[in-house]
Backbone as a ProteinNet text record, in pm:
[ID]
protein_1_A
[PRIMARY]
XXXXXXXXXXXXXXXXXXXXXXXXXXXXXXXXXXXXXXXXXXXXXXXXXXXXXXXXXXXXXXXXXXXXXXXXXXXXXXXXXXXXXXXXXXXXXXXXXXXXXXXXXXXXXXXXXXXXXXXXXXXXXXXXXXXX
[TERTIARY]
-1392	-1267.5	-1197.4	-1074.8	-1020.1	-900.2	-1020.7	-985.9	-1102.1	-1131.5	-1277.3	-1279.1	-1453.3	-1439.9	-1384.2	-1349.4	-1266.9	-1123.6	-1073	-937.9	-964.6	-1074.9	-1067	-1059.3	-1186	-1245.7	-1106.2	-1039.4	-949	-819.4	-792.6	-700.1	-688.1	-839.2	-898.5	-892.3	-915.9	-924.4	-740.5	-661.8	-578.2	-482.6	-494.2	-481.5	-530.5	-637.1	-711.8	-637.5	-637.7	-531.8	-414.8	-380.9	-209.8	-227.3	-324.1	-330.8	-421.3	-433.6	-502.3	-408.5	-269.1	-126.9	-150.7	-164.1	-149	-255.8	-400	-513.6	-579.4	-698.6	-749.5	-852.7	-924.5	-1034.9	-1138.7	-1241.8	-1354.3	-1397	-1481.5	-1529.9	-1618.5	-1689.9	-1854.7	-1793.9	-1667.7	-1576.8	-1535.4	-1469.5	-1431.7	-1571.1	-1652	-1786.1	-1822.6	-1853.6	-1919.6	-1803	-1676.7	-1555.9	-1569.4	-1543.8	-1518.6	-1655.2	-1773.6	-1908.3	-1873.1	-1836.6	-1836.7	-1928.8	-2009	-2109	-1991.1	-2035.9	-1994.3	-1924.1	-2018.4	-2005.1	-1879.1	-1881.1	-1813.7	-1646.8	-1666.7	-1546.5	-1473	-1542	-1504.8	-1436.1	-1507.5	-1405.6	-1301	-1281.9	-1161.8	-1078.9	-1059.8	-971.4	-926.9	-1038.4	-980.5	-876.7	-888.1	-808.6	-681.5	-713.6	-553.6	-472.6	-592.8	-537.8	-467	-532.2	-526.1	-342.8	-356.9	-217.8	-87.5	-129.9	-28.2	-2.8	-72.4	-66.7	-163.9	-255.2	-336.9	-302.9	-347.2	-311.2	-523.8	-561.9	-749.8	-726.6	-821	-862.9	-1006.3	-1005.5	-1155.6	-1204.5	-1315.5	-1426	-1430.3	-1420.3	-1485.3	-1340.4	-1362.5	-1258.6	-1141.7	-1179	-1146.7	-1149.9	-1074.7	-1098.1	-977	-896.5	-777.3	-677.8	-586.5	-412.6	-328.6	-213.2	-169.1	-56.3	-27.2	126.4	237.9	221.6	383.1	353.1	469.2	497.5	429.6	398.4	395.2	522.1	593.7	750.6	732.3	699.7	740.6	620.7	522.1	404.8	427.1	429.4	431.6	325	233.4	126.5	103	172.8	146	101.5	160.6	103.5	-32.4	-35.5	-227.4	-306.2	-266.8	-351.6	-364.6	-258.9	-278.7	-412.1	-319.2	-431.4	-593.5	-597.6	-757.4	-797.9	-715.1	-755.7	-719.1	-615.3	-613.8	-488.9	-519	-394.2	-311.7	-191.1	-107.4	-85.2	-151.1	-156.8	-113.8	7.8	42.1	-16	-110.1	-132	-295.3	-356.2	-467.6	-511.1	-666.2	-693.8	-815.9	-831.2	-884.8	-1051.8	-1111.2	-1197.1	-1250.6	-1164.5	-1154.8	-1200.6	-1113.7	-1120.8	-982.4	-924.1	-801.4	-785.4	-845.9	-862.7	-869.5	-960	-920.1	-797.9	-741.7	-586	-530.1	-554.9	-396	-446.8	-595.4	-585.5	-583.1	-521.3	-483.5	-619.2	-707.3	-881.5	-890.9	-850.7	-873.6	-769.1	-814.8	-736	-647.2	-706	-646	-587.5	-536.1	-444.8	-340.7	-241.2	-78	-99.3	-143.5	-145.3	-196.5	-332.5	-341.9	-227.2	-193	-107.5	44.3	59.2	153.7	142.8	12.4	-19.8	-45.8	-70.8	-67.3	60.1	152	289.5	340.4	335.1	391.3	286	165.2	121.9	186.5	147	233.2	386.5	411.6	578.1	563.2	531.3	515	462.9	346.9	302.8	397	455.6	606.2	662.1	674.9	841.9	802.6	697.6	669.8	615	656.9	586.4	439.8	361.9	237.6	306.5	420.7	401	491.5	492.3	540.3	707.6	752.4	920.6	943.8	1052.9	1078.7	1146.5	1084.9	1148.4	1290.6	1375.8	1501.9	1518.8
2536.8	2602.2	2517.9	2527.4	2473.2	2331.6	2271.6	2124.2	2079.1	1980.2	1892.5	1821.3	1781.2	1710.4	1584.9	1465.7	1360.6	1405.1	1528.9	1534.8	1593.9	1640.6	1699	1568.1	1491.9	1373.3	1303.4	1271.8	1206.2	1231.9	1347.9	1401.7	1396.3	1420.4	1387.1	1235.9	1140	1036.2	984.1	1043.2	987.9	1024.5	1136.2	1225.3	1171.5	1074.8	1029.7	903.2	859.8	710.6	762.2	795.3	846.2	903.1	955.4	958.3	863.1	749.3	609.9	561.2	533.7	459.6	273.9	221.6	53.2	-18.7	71.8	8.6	23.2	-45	-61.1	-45.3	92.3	133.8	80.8	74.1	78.4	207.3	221.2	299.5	339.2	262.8	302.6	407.9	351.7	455.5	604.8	558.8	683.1	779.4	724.4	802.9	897.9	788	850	953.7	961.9	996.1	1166.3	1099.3	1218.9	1309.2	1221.2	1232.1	1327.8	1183.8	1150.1	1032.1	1057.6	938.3	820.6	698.3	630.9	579.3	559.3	500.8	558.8	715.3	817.1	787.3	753.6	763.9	618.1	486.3	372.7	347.7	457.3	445.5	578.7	665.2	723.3	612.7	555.7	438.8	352	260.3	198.4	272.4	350.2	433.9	435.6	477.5	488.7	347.7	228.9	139.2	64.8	72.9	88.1	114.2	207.1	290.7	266	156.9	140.9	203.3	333.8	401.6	363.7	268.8	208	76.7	-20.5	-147.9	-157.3	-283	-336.3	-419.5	-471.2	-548.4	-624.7	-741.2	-787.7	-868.6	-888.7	-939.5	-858	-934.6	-853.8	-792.7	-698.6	-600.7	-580	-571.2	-524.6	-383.1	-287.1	-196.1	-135.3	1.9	58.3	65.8	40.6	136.7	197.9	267.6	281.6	157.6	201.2	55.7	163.8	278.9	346.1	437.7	484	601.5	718.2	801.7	949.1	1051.2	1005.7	1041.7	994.4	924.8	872.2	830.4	947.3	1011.3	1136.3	1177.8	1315.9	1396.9	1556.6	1549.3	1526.9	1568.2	1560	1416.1	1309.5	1183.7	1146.8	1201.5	1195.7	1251.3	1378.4	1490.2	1434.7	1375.3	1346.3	1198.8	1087.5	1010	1028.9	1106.7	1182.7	1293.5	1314.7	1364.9	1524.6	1566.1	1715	1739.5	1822.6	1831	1974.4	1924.6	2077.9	2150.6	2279.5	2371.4	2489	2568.5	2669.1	2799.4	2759.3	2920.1	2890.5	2776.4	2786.9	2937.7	2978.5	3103.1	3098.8	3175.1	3132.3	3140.5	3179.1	3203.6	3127.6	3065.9	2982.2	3057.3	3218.7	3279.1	3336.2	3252.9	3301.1	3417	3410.2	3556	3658	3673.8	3784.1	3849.5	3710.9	3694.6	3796.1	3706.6	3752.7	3882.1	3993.7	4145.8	4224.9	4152.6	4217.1	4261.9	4248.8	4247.6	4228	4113.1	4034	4116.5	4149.7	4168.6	4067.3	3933.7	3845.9	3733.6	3791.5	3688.2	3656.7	3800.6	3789.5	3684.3	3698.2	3622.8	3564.6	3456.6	3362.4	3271.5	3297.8	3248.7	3209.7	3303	3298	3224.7	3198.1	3117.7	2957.9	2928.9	2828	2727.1	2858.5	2811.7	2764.3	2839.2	2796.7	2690.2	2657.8	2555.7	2427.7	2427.8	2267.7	2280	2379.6	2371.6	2278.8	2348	2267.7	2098.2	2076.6	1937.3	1835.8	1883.3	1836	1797	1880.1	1863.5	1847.6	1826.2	1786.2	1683.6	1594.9	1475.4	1491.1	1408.1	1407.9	1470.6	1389.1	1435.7	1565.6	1639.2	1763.9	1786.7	1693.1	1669.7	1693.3	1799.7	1811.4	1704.2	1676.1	1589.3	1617.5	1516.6	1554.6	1515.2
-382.7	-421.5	-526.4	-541.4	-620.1	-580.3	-509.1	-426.4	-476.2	-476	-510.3	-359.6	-377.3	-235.1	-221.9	-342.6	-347.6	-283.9	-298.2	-241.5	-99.6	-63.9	92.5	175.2	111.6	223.3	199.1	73.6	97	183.3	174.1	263.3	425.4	426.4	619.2	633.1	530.5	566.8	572.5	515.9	527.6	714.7	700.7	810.7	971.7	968.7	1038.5	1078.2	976.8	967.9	1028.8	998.9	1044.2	1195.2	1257.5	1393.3	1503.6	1397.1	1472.8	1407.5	1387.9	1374.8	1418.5	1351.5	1359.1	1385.2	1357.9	1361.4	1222.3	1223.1	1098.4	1111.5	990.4	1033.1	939	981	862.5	789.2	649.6	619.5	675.2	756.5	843.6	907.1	985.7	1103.1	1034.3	953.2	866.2	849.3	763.1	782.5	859.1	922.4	1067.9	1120.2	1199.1	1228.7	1115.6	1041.9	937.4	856.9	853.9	829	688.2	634.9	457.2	420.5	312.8	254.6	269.9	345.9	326.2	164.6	63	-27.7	-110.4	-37.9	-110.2	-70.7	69.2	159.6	83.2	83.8	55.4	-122.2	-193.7	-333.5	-313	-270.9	-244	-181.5	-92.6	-40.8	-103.5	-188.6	-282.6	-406.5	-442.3	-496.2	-472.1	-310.7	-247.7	-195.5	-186.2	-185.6	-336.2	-426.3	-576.5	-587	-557.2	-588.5	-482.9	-422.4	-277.1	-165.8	-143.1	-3.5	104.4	68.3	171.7	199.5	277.6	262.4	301.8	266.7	327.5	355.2	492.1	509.3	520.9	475.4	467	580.7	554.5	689	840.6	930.7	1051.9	1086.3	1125.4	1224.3	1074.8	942.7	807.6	820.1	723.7	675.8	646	646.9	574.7	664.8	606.1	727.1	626.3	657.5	557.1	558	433.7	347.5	358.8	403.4	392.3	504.9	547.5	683.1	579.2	709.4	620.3	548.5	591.9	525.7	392.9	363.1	228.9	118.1	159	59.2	77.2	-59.3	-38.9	-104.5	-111.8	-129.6	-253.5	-355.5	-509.3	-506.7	-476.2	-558.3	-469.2	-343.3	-303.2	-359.8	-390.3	-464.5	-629	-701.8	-811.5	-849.2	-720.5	-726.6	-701	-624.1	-612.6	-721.2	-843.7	-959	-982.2	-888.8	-902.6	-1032.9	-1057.7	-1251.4	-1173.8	-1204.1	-1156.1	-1266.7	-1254.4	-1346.9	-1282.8	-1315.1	-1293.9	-1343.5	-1412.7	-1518	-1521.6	-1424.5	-1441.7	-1357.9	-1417.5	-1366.2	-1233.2	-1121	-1042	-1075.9	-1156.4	-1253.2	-1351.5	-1372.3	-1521.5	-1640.9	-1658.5	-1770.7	-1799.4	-1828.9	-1883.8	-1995.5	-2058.5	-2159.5	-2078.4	-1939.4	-1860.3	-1840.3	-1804.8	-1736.9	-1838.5	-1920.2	-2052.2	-2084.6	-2062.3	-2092.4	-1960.5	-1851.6	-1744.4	-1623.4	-1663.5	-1621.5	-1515.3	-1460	-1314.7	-1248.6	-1142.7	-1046.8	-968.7	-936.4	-898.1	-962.5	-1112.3	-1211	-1125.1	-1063.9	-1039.7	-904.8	-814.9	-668.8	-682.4	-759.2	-784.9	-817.5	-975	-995	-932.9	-829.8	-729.7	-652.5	-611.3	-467.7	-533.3	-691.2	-723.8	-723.5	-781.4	-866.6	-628.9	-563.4	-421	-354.3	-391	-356.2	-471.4	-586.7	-628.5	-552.3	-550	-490.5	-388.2	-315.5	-195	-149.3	-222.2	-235.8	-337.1	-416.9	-520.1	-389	-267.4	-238.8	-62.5	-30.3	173.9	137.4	242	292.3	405.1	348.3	417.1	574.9	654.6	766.3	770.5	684.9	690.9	680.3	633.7	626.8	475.7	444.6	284.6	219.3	129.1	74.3	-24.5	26.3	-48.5	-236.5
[MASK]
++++++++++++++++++++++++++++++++++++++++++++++++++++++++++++++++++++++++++++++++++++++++++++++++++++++++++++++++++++++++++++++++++++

């Protein structure tokens, strides 16, 4: 769809974290747990550690937590750091020339359901609280 799998796995992985609260997981765990390629699971993290919403740890009993509550991520900057572009007028197709001679049936509610999804990730916090 119009998620990539860098933003699903990343999303479960964060999601995961946040309901194992003050422990620190490994990627093997995550993996396995979430049954994402490891290798796959371990550079999404760095990413998010990259960007300050993770904190790592190294050597034995190492691996991710988060560095902030879920209040105070909200989805746009996960979704952005895992590479998604907010486009309001993208087409669900990727033929916009359709769009613009009225063709597609699903130009208007696409575009509707886009323009109320960035809304929404702009403005909730991961744990579901709007942000002011």
């Amino acid at each position: 769809m119009f998620l990539s799998k860098r933003i699903k796995y990343g999303m479960k992985a964060l999601l995961y974290l946040y309901q194992k609260q003050n422990e620190v997981i490994s990627a093997a765990r995550l993996s396995k747990e979430l049954n994402v390629p490891k290798e796959f699971i371990s550079k999404i993290m760095q990413s998010l550690v990259y960007q300050g919403i993770l904190k790592s740890k190294k050597g034995k009993g190492g691996g991710f937590y988060l560095a902030k509550t879920l209040d105070d991520i909200n989805y746009e900057i996960i979704l952005r750091v895992l590479g998604y572009e907010v486009k309001n007028d993208e087409c669900l197709f990727d033929m916009s020339q359709m769009c613009a001679g009225k063709i597609c049936p699903f130009c208007n509610q696409w575009k509707e359901f886009i323009y109320n999804f960035n809304y929404t990730i702009k403005n909730f916090s991961i744990s579901g609280k709007m942000i002011e």
